[in-house]
C-alpha positions as CSV (number, residue, x, y, z in Angstrom):
1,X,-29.9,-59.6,-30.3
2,X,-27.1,-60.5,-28.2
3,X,-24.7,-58.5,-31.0
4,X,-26.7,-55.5,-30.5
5,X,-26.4,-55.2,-26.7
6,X,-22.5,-55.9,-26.9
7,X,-23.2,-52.7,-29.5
8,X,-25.2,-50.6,-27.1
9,X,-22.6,-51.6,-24.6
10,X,-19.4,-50.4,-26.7
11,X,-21.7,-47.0,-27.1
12,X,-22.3,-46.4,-23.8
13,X,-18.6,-47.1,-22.4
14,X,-17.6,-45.0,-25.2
15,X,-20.0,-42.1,-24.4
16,X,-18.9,-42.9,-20.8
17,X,-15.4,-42.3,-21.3
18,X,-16.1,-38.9,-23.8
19,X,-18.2,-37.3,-20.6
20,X,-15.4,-38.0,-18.4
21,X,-13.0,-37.0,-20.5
22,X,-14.8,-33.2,-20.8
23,X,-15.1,-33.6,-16.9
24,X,-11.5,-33.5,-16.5
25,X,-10.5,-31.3,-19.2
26,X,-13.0,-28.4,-17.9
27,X,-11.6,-29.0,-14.1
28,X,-8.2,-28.6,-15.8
29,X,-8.8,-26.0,-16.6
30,X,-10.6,-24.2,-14.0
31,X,-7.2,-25.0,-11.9
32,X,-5.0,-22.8,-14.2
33,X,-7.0,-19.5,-14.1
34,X,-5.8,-18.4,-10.4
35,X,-2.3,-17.6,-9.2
36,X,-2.1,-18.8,-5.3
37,X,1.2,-17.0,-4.9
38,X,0.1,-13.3,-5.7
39,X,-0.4,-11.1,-3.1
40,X,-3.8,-9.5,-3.1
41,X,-4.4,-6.2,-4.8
42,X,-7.0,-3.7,-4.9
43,X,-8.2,-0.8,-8.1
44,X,-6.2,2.2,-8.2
45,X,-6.5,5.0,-10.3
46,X,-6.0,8.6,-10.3
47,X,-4.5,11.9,-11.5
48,X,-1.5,13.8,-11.9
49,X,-1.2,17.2,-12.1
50,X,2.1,19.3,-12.0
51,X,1.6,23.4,-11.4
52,X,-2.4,22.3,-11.3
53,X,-2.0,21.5,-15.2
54,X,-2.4,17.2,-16.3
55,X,1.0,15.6,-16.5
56,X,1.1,13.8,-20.0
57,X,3.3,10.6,-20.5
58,X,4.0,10.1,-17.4
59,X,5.2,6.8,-15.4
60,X,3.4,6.6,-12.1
61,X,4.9,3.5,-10.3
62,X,3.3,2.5,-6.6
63,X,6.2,0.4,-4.3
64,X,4.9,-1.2,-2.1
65,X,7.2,-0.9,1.8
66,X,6.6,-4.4,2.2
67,X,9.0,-5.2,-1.0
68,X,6.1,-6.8,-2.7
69,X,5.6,-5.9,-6.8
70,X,5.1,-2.8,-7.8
71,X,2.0,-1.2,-9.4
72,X,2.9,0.7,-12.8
73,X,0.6,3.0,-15.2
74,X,0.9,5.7,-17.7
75,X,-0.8,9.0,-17.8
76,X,-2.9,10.1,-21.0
77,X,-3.0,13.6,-21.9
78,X,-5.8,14.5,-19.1
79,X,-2.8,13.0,-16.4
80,X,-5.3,10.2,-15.6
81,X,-3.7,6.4,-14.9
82,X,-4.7,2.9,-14.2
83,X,-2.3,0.7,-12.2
84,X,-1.1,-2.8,-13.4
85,X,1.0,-5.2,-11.0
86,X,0.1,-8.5,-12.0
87,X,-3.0,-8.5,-15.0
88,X,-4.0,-5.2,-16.4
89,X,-5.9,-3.0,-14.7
90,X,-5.8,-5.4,-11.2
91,X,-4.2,-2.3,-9.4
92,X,-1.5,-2.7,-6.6
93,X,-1.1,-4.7,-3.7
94,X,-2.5,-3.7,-0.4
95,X,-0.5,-1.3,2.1
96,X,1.2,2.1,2.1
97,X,3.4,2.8,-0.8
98,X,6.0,5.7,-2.1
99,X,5.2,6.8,-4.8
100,X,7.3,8.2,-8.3
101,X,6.2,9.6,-11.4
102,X,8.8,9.6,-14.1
103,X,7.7,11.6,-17.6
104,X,8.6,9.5,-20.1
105,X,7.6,9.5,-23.8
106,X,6.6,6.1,-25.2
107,X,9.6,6.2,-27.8
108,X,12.1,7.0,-24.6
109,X,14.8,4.4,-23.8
110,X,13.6,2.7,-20.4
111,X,15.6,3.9,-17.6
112,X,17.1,7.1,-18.8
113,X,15.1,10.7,-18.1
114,X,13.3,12.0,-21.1
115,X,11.9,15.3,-20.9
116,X,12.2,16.7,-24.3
117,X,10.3,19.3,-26.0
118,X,6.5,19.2,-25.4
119,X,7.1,17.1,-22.3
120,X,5.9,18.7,-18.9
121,X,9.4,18.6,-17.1
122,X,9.0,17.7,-13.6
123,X,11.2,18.2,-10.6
124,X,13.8,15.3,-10.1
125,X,12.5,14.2,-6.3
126,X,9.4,12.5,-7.8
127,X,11.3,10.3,-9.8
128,X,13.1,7.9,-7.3
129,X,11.7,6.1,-4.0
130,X,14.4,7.7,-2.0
131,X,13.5,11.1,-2.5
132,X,9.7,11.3,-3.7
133,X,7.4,12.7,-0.7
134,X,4.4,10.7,-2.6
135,X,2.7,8.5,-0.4
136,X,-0.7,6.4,-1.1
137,X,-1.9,3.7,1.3
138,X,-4.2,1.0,-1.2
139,X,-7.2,-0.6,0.8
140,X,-9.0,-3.5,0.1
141,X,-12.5,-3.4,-1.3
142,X,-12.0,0.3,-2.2
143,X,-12.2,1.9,-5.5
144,X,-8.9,3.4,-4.6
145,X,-8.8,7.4,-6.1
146,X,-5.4,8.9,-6.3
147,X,-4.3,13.0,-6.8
148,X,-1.0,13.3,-7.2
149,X,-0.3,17.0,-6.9
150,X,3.5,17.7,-7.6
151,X,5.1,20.6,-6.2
152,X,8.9,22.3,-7.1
């Protein structure tokens, strides 16, 4: 008798030790899903049209005047976008913004201007922060609806 409670003693530490062992493990890992350093960010999506027709392959990059990340997305062929700045489809951080759109096939080098054939050309202005007259302020809580209508 006294064997089996030593036995049932050894099952019960060892059972003991398995639960809080899964205890920690699942707290573990509820502590890596959020990032405490990243600025909060609200939906945004939207449109582009250029001469009222949908911009197709088209950059559309939200930067933020408080220096923070920017928000990126691509048009599809309606000119329709969803930003990313930190997880897909999170959107941009809160605040105004100036905004560029940059057509740029998917098989373009990053960083140099493609408009080739079949590409909606746009006007040059749009496509750097300096010059673009595209603003967008982002508010929290909002399903945040952008038209960008470009002009020549």
């Amino acid at each position: 008798m006294k064997r089996m409670t030593r036995r049932a003693q050894a099952l019960t530490t060892t059972y003991a030790c398995l639960a809080l062992m899964a205890v920690c493990l699942v707290l573990g890992l509820a502590g890596c899903g959020g990032r405490k350093d990243v600025p909060e960010t609200a939906s945004v999506t939207g449109v582009v049209l250029y001469k009222g027709q949908p911009v197709d392959q088209a950059e559309v990059t939200f930067h933020p005047q408080t220096e923070e990340h920017t928000g990126v997305g691509r048009t599809d062929a309606e000119g329709r976008f969803t930003l990313s700045s930190y997880d897909p489809g999170d959107g941009a951080v809160l605040g105004k913004h100036v905004v560029t759109v940059q057509v740029m096939p998917l098989d373009a080098i990053p960083g140099l201007e493609a408009q080739t054939a079949g590409v909606t050309p746009i006007p040059k202005k749009y496509t750097d922060p300096s010059t673009s007259p595209l603003t967008a302020e982002v508010k929290p809580g909002e399903d945040n609806e952008i038209k960008l209508e470009l002009q020549d």
